[in-house]
Gaussian input, Z-matrix of N, CA and C with variables (Angstrom, degrees):
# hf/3-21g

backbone

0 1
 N
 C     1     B1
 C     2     B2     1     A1
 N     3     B3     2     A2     1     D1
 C     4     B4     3     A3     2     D2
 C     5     B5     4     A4     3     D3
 N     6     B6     5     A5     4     D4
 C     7     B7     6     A6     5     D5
 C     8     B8     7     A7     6     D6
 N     9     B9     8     A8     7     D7
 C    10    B10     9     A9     8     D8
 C    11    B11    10    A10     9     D9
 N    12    B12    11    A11    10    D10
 C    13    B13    12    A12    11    D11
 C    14    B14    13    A13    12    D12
 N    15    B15    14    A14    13    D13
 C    16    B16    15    A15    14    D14
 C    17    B17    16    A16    15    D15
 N    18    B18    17    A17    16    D16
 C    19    B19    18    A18    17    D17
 C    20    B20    19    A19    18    D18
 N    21    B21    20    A20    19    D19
 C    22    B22    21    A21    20    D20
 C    23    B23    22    A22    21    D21
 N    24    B24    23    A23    22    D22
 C    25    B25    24    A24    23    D23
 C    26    B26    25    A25    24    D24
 N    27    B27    26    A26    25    D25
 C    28    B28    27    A27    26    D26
 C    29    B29    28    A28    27    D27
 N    30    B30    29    A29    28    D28
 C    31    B31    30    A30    29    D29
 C    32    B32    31    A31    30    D30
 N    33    B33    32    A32    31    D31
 C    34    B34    33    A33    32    D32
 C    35    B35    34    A34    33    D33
 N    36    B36    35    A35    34    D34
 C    37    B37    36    A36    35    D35
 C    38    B38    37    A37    36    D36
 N    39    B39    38    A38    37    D37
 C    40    B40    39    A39    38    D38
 C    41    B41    40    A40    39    D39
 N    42    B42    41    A41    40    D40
 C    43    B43    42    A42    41    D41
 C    44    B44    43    A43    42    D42
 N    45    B45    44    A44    43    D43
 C    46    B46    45    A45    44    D44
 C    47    B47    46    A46    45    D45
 N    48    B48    47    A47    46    D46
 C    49    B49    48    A48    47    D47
 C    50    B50    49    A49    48    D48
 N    51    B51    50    A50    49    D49
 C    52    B52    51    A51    50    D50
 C    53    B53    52    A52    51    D51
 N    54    B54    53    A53    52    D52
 C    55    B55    54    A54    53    D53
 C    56    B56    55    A55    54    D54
 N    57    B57    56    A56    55    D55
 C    58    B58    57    A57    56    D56
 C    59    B59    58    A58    57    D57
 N    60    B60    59    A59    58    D58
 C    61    B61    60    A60    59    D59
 C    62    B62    61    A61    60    D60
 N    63    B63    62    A62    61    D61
 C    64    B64    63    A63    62    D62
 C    65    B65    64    A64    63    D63
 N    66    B66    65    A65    64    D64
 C    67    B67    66    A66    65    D65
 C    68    B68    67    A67    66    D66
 N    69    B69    68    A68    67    D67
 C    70    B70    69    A69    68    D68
 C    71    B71    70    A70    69    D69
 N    72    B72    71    A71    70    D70
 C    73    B73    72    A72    71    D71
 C    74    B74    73    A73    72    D72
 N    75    B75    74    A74    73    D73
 C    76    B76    75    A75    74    D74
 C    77    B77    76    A76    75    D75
 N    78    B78    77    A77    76    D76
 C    79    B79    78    A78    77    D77
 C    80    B80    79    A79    78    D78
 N    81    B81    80    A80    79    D79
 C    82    B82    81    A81    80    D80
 C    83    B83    82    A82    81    D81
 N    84    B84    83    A83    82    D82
 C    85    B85    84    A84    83    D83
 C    86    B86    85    A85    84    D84
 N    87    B87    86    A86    85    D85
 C    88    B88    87    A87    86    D86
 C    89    B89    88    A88    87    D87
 N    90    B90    89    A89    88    D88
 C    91    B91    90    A90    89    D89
 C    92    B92    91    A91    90    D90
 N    93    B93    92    A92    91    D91
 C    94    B94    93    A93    92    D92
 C    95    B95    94    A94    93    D93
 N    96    B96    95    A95    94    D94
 C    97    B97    96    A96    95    D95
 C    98    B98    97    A97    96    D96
 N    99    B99    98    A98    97    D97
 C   100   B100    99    A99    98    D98
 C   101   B101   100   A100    99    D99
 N   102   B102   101   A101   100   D100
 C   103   B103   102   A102   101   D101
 C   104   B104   103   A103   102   D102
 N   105   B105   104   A104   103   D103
 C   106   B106   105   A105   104   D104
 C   107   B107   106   A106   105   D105
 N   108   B108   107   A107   106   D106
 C   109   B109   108   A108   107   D107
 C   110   B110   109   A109   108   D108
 N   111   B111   110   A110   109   D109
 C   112   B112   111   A111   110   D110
 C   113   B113   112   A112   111   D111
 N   114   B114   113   A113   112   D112
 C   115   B115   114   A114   113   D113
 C   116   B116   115   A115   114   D114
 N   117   B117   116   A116   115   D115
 C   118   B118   117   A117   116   D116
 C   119   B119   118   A118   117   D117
 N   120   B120   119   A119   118   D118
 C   121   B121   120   A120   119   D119
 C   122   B122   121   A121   120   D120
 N   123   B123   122   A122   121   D121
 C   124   B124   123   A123   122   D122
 C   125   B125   124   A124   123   D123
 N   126   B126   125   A125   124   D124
 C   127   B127   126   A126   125   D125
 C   128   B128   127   A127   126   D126
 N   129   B129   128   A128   127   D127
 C   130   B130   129   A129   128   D128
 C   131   B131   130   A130   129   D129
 N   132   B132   131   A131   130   D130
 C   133   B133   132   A132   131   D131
 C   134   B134   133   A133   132   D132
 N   135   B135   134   A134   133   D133
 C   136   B136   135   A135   134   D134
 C   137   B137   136   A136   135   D135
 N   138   B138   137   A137   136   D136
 C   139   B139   138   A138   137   D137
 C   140   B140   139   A139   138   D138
 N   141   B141   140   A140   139   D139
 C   142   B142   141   A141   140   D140
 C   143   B143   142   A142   141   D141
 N   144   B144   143   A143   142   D142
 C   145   B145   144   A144   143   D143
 C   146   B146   145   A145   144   D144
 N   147   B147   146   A146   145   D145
 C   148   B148   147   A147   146   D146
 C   149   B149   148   A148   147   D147
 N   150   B150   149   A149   148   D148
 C   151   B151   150   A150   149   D149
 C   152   B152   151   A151   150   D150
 N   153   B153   152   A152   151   D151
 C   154   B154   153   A153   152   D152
 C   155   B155   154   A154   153   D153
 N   156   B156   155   A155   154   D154
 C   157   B157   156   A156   155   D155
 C   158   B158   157   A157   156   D156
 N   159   B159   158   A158   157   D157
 C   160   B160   159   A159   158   D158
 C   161   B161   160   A160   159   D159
 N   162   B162   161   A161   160   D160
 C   163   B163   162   A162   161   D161
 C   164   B164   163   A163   162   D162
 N   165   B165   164   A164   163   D163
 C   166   B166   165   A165   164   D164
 C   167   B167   166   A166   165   D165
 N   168   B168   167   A167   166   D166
 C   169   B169   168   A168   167   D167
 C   170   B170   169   A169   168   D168
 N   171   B171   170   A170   169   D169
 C   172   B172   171   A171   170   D170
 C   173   B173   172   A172   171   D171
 N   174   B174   173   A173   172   D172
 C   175   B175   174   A174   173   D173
 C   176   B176   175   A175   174   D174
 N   177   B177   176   A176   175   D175
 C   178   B178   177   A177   176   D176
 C   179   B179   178   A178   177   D177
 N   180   B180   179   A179   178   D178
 C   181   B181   180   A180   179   D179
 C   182   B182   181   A181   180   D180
 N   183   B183   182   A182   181   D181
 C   184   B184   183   A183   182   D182
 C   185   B185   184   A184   183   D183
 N   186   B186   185   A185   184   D184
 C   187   B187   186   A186   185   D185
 C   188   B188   187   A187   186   D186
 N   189   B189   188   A188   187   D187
 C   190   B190   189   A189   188   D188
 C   191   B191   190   A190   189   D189
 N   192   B192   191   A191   190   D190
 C   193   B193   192   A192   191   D191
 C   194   B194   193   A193   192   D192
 N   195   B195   194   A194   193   D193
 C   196   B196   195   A195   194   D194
 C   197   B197   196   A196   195   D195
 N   198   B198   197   A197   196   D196
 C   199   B199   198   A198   197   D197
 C   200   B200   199   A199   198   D198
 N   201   B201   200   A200   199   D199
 C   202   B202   201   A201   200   D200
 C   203   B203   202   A202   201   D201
 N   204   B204   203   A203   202   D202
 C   205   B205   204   A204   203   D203
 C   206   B206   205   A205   204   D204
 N   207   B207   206   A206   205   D205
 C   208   B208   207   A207   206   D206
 C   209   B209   208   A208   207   D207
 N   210   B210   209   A209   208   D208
 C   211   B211   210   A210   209   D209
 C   212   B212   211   A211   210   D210
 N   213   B213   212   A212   211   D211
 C   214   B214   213   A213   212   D212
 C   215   B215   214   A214   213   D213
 N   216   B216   215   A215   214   D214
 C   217   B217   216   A216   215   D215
 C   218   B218   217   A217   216   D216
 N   219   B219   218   A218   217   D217
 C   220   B220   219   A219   218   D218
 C   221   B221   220   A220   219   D219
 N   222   B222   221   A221   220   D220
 C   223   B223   222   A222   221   D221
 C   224   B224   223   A223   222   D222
 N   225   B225   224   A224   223   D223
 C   226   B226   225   A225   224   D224
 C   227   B227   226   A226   225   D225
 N   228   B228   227   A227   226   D226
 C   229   B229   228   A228   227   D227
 C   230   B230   229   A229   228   D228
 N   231   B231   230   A230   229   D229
 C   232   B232   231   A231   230   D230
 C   233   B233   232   A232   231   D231
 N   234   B234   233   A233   232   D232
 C   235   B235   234   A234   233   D233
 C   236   B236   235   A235   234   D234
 N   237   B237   236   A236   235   D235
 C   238   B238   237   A237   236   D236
 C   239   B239   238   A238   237   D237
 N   240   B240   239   A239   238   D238
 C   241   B241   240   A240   239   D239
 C   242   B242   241   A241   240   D240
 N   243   B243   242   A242   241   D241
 C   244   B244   243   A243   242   D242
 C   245   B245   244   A244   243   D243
 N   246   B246   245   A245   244   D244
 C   247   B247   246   A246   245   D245
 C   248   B248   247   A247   246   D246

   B1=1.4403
   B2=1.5261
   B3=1.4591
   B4=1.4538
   B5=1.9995
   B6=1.7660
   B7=1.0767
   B8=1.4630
   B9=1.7434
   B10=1.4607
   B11=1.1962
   B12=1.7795
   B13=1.5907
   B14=1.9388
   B15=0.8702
   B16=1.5993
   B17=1.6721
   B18=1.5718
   B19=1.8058
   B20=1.8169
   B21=1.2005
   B22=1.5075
   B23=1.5508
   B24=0.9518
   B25=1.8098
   B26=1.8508
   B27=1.2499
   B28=1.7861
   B29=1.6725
   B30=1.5068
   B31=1.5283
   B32=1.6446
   B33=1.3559
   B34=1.2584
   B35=1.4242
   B36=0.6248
   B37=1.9429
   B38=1.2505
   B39=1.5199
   B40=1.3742
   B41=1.6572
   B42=1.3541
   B43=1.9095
   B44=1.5693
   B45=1.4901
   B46=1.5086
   B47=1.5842
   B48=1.5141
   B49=1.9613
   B50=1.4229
   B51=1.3557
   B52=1.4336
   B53=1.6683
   B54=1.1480
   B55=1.4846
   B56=1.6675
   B57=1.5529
   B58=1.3013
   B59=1.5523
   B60=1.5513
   B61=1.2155
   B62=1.5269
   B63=1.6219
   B64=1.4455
   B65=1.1083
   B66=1.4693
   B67=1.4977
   B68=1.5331
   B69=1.4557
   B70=1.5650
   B71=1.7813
   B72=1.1521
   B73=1.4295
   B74=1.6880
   B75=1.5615
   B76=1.2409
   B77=1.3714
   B78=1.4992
   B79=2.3248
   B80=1.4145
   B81=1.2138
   B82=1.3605
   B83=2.2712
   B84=1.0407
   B85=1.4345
   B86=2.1052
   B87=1.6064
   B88=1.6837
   B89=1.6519
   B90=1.5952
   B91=1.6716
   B92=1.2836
   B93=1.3642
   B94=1.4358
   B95=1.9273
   B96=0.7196
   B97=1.9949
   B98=1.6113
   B99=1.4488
   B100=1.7021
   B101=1.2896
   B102=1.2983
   B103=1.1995
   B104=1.5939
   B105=1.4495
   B106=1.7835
   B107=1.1774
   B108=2.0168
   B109=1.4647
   B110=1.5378
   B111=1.1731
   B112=1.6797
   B113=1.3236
   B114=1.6768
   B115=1.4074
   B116=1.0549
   B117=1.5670
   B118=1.4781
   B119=1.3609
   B120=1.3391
   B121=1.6372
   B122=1.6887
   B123=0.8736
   B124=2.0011
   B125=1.7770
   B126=1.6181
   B127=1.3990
   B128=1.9527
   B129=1.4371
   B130=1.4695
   B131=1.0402
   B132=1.5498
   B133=1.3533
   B134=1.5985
   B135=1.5691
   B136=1.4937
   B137=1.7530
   B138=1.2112
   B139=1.3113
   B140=1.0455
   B141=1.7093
   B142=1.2710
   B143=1.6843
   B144=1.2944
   B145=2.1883
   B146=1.5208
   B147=1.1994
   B148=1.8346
   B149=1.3286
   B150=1.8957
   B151=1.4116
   B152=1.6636
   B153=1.5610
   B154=1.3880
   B155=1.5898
   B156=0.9755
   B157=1.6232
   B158=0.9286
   B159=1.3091
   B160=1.6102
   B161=1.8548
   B162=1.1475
   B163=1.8737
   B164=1.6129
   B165=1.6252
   B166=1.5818
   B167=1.7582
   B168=1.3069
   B169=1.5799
   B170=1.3545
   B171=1.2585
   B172=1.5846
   B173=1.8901
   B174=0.9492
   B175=1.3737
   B176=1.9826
   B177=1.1082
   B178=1.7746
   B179=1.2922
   B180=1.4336
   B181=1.5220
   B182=1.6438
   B183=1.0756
   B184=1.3202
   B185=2.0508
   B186=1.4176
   B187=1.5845
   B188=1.9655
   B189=1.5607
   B190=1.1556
   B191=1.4088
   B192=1.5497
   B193=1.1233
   B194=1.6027
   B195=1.5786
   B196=0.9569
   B197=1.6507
   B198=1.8392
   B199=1.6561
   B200=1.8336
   B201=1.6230
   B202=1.2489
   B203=1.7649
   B204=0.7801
   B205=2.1257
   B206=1.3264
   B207=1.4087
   B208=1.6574
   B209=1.6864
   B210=1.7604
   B211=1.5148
   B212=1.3799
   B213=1.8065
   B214=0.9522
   B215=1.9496
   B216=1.0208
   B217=1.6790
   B218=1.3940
   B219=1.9789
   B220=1.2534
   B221=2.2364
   B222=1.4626
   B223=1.5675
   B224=1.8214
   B225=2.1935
   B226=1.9965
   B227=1.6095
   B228=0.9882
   B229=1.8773
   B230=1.1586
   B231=1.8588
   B232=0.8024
   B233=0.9931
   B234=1.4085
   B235=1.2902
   B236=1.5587
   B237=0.9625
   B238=1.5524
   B239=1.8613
   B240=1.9000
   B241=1.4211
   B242=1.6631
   B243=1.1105
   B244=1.4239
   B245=1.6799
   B246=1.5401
   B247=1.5332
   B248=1.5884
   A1=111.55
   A2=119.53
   A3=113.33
   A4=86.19
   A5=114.76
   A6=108.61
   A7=130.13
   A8=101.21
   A9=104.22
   A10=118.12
   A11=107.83
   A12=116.95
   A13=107.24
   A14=117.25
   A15=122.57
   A16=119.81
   A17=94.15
   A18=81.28
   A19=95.43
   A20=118.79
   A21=111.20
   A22=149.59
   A23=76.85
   A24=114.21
   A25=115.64
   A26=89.12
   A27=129.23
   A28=77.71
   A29=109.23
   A30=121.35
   A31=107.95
   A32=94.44
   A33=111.69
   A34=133.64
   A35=91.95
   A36=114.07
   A37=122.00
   A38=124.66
   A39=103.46
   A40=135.30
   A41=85.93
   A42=105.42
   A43=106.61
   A44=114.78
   A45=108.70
   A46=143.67
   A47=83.24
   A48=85.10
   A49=116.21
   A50=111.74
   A51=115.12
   A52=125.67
   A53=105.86
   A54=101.59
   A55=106.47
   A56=112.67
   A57=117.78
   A58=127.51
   A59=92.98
   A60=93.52
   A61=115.41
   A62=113.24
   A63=138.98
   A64=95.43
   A65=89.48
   A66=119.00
   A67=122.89
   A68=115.52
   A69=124.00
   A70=117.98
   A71=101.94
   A72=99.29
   A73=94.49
   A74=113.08
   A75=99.06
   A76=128.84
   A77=92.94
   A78=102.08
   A79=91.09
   A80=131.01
   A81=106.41
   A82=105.22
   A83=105.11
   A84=126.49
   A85=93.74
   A86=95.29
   A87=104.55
   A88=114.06
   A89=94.72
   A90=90.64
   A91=118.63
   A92=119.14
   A93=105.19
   A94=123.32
   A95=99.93
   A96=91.76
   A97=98.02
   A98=120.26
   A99=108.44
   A100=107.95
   A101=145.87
   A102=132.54
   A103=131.06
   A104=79.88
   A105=93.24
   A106=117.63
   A107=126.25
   A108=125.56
   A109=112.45
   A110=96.98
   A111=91.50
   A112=111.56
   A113=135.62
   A114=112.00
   A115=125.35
   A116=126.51
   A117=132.48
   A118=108.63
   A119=124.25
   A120=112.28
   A121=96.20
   A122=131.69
   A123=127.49
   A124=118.89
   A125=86.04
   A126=78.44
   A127=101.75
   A128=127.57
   A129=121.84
   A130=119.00
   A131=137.95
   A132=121.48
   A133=149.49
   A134=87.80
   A135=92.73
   A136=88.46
   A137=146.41
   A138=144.61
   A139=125.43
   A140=125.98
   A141=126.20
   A142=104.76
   A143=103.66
   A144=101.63
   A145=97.26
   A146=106.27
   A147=92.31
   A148=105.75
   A149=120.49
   A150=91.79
   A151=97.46
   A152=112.44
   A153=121.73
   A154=116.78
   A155=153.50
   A156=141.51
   A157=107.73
   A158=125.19
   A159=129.08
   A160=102.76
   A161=93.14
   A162=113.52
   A163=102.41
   A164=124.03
   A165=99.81
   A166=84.45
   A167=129.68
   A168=119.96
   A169=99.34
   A170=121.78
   A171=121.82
   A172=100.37
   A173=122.19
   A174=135.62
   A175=114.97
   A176=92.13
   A177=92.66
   A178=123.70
   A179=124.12
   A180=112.45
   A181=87.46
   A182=163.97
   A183=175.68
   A184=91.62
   A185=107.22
   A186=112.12
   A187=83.50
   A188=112.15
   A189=114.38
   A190=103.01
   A191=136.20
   A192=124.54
   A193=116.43
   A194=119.64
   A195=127.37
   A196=137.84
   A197=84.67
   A198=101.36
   A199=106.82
   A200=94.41
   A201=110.65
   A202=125.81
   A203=81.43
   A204=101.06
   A205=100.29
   A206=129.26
   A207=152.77
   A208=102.82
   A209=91.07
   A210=81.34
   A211=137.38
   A212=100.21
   A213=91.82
   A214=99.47
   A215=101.19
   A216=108.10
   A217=119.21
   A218=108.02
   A219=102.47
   A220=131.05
   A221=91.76
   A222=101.53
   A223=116.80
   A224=85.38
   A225=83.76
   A226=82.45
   A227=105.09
   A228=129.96
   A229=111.12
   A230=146.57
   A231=125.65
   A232=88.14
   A233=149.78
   A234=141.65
   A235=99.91
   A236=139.47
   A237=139.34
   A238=112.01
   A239=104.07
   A240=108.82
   A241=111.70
   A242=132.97
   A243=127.48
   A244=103.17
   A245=109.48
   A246=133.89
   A247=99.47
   D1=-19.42
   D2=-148.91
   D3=-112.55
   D4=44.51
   D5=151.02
   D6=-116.63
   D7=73.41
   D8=-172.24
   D9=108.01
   D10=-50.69
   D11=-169.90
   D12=-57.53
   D13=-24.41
   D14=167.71
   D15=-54.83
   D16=-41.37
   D17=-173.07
   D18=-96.86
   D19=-13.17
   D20=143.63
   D21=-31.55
   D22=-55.72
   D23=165.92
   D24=-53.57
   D25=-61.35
   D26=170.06
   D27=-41.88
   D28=-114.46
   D29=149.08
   D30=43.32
   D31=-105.07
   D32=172.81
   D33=-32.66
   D34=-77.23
   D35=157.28
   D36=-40.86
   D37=-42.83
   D38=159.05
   D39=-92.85
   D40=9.38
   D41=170.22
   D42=-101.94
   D43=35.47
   D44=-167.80
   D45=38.99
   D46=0.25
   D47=-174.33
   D48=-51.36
   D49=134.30
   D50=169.90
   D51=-55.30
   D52=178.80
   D53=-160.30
   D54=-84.68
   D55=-33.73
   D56=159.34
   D57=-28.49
   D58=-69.66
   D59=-168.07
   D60=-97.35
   D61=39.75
   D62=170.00
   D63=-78.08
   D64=-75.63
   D65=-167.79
   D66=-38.24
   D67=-45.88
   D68=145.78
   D69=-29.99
   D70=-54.22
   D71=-136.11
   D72=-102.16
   D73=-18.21
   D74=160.58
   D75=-125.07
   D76=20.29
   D77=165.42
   D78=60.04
   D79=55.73
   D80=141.66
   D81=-146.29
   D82=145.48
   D83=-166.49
   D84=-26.90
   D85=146.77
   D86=163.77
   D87=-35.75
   D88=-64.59
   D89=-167.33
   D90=-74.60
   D91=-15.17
   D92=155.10
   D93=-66.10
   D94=-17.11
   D95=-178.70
   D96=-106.04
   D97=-0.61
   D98=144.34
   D99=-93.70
   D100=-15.39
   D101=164.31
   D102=-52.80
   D103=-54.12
   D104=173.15
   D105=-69.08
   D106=-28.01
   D107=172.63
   D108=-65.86
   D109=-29.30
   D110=177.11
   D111=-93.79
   D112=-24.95
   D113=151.97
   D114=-37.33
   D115=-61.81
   D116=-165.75
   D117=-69.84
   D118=-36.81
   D119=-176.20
   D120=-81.27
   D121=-14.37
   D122=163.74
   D123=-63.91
   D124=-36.32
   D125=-169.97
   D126=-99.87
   D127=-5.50
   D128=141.76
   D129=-67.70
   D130=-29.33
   D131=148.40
   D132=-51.23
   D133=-27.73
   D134=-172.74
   D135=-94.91
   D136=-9.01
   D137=140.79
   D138=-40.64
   D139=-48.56
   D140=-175.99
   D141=-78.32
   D142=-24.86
   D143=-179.19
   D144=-76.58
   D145=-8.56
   D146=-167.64
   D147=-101.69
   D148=-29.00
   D149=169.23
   D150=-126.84
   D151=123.21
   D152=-179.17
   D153=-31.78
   D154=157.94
   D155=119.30
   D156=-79.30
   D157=156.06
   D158=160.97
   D159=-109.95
   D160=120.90
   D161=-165.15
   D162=-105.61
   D163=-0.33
   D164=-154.72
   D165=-77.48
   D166=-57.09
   D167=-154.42
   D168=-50.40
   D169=-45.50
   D170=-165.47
   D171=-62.04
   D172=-56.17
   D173=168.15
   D174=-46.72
   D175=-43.71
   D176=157.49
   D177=-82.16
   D178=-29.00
   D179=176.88
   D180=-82.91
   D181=-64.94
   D182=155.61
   D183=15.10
   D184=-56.99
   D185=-147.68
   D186=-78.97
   D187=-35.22
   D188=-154.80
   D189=-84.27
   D190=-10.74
   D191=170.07
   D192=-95.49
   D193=-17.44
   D194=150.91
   D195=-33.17
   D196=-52.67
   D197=-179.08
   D198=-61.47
   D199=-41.76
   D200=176.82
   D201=-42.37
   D202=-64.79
   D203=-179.99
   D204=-58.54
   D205=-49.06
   D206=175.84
   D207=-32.71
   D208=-64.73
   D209=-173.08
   D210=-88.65
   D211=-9.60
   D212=-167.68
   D213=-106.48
   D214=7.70
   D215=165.83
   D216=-104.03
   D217=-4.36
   D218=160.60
   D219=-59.21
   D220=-20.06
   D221=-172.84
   D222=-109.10
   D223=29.89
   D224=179.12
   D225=-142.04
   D226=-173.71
   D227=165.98
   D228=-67.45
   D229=-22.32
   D230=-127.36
   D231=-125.43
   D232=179.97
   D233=169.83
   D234=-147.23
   D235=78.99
   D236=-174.75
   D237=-39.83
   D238=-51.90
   D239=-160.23
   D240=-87.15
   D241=122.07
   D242=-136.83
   D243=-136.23
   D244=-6.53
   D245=-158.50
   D246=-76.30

């Protein structure tokens, strides 16, 4: 397995490809390319607990452009914010 098909995998996984058509493209069994998806999303998790972000400003300009689009697309057809 450890000719290449690993940073494939890698590869794969961060272009969202499903596990199907992993499994095609790099010959090796289903439960191996859920194995490895759930290594890698464990070990970006245990990355994101280890170093905090701080989200509140981003999360306040976030609510405040919301309100924004809200009101002033409340008085047309269009509704810009769709999230």
């Amino acid at each position: 397995m450890f000719d290449g098909s690993h940073i494939a995998l890698l590869y794969f996984w961060r272009c969202e490809t499903g596990v199907t058509q992993t499994t095609h493209h790099v010959g090796v069994s289903c439960a191996t390319v859920v194995q490895w998806y759930q290594y890698v999303r464990d070990i970006c998790a245990w990355n994101l607990l280890q170093t905090p972000i701080i989200l509140g400003l981003y999360w306040a300009a976030l609510a405040y452009l919301h309100n924004l689009i809200t009101i002033k697309s409340h008085h047309s057809t269009l509704h810009l914010w769709s999230l």
